[in-house]
C-alpha positions in Angstrom: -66.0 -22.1 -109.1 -63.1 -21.1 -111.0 -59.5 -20.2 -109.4 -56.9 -17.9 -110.4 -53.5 -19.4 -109.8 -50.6 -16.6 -109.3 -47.8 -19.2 -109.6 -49.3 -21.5 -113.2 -47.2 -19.9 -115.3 -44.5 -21.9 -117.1 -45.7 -25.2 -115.5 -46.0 -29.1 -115.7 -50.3 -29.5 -117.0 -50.6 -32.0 -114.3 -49.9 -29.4 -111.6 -53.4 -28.5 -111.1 -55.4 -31.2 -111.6 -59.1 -32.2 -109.8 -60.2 -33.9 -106.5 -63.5 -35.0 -106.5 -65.2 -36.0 -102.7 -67.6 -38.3 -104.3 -70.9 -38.9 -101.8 -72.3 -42.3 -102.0 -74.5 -42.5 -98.8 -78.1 -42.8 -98.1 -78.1 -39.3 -96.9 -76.8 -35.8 -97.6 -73.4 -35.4 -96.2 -71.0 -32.0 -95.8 -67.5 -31.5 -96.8 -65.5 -28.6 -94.9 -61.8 -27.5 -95.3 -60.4 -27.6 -92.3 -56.7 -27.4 -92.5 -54.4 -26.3 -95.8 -50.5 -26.9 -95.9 -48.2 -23.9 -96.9 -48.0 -24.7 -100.3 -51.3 -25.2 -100.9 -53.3 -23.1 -103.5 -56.0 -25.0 -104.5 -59.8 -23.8 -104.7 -61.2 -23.7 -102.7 -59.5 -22.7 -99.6 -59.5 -22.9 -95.4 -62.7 -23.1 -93.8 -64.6 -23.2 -97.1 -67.8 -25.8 -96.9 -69.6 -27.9 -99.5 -72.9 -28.5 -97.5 -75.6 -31.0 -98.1 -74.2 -32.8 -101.2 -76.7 -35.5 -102.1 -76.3 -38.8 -101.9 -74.6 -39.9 -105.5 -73.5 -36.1 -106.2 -70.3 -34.7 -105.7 -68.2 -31.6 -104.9 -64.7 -31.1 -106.7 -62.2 -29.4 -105.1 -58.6 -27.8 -107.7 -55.6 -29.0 -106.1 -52.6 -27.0 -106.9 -49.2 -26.4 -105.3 -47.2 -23.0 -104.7 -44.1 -23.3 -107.3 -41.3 -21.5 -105.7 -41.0 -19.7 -102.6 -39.6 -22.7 -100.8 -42.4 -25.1 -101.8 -39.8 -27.1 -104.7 -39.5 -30.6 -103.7 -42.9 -30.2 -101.1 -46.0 -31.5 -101.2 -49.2 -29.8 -101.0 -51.6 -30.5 -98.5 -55.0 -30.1 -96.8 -57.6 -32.0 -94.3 -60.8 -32.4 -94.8 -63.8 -33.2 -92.5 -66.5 -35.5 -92.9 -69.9 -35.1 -92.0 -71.7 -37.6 -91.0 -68.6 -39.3 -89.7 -67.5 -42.4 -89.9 -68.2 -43.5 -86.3 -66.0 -41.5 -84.2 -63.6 -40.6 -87.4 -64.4 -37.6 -89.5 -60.8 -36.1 -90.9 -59.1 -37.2 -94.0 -55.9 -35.4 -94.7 -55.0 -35.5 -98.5 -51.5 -35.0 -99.9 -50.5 -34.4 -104.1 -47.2 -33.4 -105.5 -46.1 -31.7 -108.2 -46.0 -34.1 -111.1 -49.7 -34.8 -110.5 -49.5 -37.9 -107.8 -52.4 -37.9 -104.9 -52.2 -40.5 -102.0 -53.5 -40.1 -98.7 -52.0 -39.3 -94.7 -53.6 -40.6 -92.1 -55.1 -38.4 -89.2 -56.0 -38.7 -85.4 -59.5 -40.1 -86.3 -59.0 -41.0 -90.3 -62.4 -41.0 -92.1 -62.8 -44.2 -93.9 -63.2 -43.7 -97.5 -61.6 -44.5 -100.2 -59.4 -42.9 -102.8 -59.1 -43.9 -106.6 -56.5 -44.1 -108.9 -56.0 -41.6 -111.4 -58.4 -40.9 -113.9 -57.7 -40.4 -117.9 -58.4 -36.7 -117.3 -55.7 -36.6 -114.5 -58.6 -36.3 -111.5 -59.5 -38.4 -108.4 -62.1 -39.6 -107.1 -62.5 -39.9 -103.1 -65.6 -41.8 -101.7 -67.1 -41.3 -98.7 -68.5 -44.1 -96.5 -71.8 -45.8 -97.1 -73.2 -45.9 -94.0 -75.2 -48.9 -92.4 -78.4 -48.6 -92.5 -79.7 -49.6 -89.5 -82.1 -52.2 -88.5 -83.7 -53.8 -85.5 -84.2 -57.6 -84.9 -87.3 -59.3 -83.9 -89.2 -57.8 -81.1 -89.3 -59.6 -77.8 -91.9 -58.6 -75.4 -92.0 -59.4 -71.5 -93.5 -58.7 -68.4 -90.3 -56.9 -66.1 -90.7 -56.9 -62.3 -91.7 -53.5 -61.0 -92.1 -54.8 -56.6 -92.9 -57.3 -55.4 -94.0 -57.6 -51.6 -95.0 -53.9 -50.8 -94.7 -51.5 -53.9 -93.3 -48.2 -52.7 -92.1 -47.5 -56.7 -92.2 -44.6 -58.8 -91.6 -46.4 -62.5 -91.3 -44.0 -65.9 -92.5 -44.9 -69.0 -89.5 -44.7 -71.3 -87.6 -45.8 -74.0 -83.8 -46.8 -72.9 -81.1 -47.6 -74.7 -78.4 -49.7 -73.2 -74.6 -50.1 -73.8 -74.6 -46.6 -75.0 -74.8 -42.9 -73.1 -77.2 -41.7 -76.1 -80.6 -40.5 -74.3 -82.7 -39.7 -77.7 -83.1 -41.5 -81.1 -82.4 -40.6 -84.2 -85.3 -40.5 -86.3 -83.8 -43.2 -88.3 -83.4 -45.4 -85.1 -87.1 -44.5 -84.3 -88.1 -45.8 -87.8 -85.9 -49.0 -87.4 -87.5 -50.2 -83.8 -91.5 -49.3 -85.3 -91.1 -51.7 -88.3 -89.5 -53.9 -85.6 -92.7 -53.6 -83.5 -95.4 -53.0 -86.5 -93.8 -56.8 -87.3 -95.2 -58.2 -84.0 -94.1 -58.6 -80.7 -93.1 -62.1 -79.9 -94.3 -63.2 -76.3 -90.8 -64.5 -74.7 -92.8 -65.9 -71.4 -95.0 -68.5 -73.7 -94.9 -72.0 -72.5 -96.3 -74.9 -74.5 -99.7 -74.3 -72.2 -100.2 -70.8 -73.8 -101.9 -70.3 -76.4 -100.6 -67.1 -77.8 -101.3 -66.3 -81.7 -99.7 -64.2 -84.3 -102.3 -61.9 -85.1 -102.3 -61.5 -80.8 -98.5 -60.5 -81.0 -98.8 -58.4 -84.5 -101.9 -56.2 -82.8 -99.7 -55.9 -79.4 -96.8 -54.8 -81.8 -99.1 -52.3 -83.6 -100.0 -50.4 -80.8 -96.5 -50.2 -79.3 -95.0 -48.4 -82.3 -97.8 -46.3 -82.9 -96.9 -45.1 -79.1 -93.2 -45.5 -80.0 -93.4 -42.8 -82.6 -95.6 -40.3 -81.0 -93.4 -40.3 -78.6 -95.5 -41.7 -75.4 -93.0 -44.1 -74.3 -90.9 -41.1 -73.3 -93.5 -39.2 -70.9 -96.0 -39.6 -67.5 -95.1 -41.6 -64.9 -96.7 -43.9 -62.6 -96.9 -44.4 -58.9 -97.2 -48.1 -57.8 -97.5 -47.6 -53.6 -99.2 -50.2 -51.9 -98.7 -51.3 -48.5 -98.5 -55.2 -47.8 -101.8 -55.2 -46.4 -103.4 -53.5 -49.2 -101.6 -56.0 -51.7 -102.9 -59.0 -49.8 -106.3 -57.8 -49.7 -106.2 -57.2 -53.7 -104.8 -60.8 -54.1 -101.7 -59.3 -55.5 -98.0 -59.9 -54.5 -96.1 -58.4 -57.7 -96.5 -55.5 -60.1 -95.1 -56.3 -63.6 -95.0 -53.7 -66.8 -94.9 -54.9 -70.4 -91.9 -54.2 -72.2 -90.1 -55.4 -75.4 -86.7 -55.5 -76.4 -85.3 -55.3 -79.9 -81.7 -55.6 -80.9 -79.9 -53.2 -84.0 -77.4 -54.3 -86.4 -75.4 -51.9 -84.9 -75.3 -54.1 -81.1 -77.2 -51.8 -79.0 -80.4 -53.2 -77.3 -83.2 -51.0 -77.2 -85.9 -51.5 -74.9 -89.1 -50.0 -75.5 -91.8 -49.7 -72.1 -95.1 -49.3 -71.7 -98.0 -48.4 -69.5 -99.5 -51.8 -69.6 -98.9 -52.9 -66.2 -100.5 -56.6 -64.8 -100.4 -58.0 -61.3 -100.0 -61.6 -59.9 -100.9 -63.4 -56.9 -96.7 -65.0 -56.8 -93.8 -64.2 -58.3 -93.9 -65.9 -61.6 -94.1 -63.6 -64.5 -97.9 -63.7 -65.9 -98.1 -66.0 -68.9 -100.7 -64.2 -70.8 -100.6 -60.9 -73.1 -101.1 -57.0 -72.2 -105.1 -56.7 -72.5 -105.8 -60.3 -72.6 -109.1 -60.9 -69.9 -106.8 -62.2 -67.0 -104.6 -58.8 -67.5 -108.0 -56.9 -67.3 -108.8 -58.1 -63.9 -105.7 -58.5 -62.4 -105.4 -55.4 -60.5 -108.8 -55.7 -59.6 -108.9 -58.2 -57.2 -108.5 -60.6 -59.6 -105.0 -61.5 -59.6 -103.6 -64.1 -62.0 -103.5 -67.6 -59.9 -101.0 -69.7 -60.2 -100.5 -71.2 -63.4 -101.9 -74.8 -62.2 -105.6 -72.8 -61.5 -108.1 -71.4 -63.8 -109.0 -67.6 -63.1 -113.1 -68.0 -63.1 -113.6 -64.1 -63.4 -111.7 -63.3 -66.3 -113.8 -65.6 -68.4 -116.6 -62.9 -68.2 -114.3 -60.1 -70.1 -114.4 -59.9 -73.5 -112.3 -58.5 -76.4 -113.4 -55.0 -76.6 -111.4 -54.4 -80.2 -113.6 -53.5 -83.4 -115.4 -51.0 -84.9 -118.9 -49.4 -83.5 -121.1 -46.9 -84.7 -124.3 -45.3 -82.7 -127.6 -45.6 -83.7 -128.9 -43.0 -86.1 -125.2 -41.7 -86.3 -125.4 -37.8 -87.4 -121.2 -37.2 -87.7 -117.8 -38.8 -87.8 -117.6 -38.6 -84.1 -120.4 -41.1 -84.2 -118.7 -44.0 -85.6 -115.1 -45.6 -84.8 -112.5 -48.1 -83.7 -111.3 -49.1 -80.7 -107.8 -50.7 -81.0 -104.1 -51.3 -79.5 -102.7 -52.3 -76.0 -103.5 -50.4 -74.6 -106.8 -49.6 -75.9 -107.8 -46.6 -77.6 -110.4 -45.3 -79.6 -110.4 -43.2 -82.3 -113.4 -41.8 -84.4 -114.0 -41.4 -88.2 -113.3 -37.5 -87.2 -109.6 -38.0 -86.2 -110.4 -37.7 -82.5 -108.5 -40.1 -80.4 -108.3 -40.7 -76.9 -107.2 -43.8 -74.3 -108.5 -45.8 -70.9 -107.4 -46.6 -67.9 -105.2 -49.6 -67.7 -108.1 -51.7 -65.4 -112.0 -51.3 -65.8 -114.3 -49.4 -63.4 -116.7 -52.8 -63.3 -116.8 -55.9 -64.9 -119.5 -58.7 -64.5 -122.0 -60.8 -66.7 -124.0 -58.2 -68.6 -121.5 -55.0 -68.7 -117.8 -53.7 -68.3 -117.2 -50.3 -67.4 -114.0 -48.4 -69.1 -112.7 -44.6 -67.9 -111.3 -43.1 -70.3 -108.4 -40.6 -69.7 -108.3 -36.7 -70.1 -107.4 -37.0 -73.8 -111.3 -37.2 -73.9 -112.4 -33.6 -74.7 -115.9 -34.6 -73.1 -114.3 -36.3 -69.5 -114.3 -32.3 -68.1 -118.3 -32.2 -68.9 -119.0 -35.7 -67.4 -118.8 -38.0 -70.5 -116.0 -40.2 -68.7 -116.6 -43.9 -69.3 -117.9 -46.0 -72.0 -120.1 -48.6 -70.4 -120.3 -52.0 -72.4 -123.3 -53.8 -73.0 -122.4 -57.8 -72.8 -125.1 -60.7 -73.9 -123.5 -64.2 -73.8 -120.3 -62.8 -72.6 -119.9 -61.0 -76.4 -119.7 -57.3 -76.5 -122.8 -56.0 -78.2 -122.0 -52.0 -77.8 -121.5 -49.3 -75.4 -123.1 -46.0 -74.1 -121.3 -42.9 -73.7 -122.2 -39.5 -72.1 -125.6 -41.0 -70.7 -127.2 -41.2 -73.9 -129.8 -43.6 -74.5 -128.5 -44.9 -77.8 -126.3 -47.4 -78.3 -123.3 -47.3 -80.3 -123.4 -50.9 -81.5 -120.4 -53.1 -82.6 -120.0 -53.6 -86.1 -117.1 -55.4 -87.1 -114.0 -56.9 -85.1 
């Protein structure tokens, strides 16, 4: 951009010299001229933008000042604004002289960069602020009361983030908490009794970011009402939902929920893990017992993770996984669908899963996957009443 100065005649050199808004963030950032003094004539002028400079590029702006016509012995000015700001500060207002010297004014909400000292070729360089990239700590997973008593509780799955008003992520936020989950989830309620392992916490993790970034912590909602009668007949006196909490470099806590929700037969929180076999019977009539007691029925219900694949398989949709808390499978075609928190049946020789209406069959009747168990191991299931099997092949 080259400027025509009306005044340049008959001038010091250093009159018009170059200001250089230097970008060295992560991401693109825009410059914009928001306010000029009255013996400014630089290049360029008012409102003029320098949008998405990259990170380590820079735009230069002419600095010159009006010679005359009441400007002797004034400085000339201008503000410009910062985008992505610096916090709540996005302004910097810049002022030069005539003999070439450049210092900065401070504003209402001063951007934080930083201005250099003259260069050999009479320019300066302004900075802007490297931004912190942000992080999340280690993710802490819990069970978090929903009622207790009589449950008359309508509870969201969402993703909240306290000690701020913000109600969405940026995608760099959302980026930060997943690697936080993909790491694992560490269960805060272990005791010394529990026997809780890493690959247990990493696979918990794995599925929560997975529903982190598509977005499923942030939609449906479930009803918890049960009367005190009903709860006492189930066993149950408390409804807990799995959640994990994470903490940024920047202070906020973010707590991610999910729809893993687990019962209890008192109001200790459950000592065990989303999916674990007391969690899969605990809303059955199974309740966790207290902590001194064994839970007899929950021995009978195995881990239902690996991969399977039917007999004489013709396709992709033949053959998949089933992984995550909560449980999902997905087939060597893409197609993926989940389960209802708590199985249909459960005893010695079979355990029966519904899926939910993600299944693109559950319309036609093909709504459960019905295990087949020999020595308590999981040696397949049927689907859509066919006859063959599809058979576990791997973990």
């Amino acid at each position: 951009m080259t400027a025509a100065f009306p005044h340049a005649n008959a001038i010091a050199a250093n009159r018009i010299f170059n200001l250089h808004l230097k970008n060295i963030d992560s991401k693109p950032a825009t410059f914009t001229i928001k306010t000029v003094g009255p013996c400014y004539e630089g290049s360029p002028g008012l409102g003029e933008i320098f949008a998405n400079v990259a990170p380590g590029a820079q735009a230069t702006i002419t600095l010159a000042r009006i010679q005359g016509h009441g400007c002797d012995g004034k400085g000339g000015e201008l503000g410009v604004e910062f985008n992505p700001p610096d916090g709540h500060r996005s302004i910097q207002n810049f002022q030069f002289d005539n003999a070439g010297s450049h210092w900065l004014t401070a504003a209402a909400n001063t951007y934080g960069g930083k201005l250099s000292a003259k260069a050999a070729d009479e320019s300066y360089t302004y900075t802007t602020v490297q931004s912190l990239k942000v992080s999340a700590g280690k993710a802490i997973g819990s069970w978090e009361p929903v009622c207790a008593g009589m449950c008359n509780r309508n509870r969201s799955k969402e993703t909240t983030l306290q000690k701020t008003a913000e109600t969405t992520h940026s995608q760099e936020t959302m980026n930060a908490v997943s690697v936080a989950l993909e790491a694992g989830v560490e269960f805060g309620g272990a005791s010394a009794k529990t026997t809780v392992t890493a690959s247990q916490e990493k696979r918990i993790g794995q599925s929560m970011s997975e529903s982190f970034m598509r977005g499923e912590t942030n939609t449906d909602t479930s009803n918890y009402v049960l009367s005190t009668a009903e709860m006492r007949g189930l066993n149950i006196y408390a409804v807990w939902q799995w959640a994990a909490k994470t903490k940024l470099n920047t202070g906020e806590e973010i707590v991610v929920l999910s729809n893993n929700i687990t019962c209890t037969r008192n109001a200790e929180k459950p000592k065990y893990l989303p999916g674990s076999p007391e969690d899969l019977v605990a809303c059955k009539g199974g309740a966790a017992p207290a902590a001194s007691a064994a839970a007899p029925a929950a021995a009978s219900v195995p881990d239902l993770q690996g991969t399977y694949q039917r007999e004489s398989a013709q396709n992709d949709w033949h053959k998949g996984t089933l992984r995550g808390q909560p449980l999902r499978w997905t087939n060597a075609a893409g197609a993926t669908w989940g389960f209802d928190a708590q199985p249909l049946r459960v005893s010695a020789t079979e355990l029966v899963l519904q899926t939910n209406t993600e299944n693109p069959y559950f319309k036609s009747g093909g709504k459960t996957f019905d295990f087949v168990l020999e020595n308590g191991k999981v040696v397949g299931f049927r689907f859509f009443g066919e006859k063959e099997m599809y058979r576990r092949t791997g973990n």
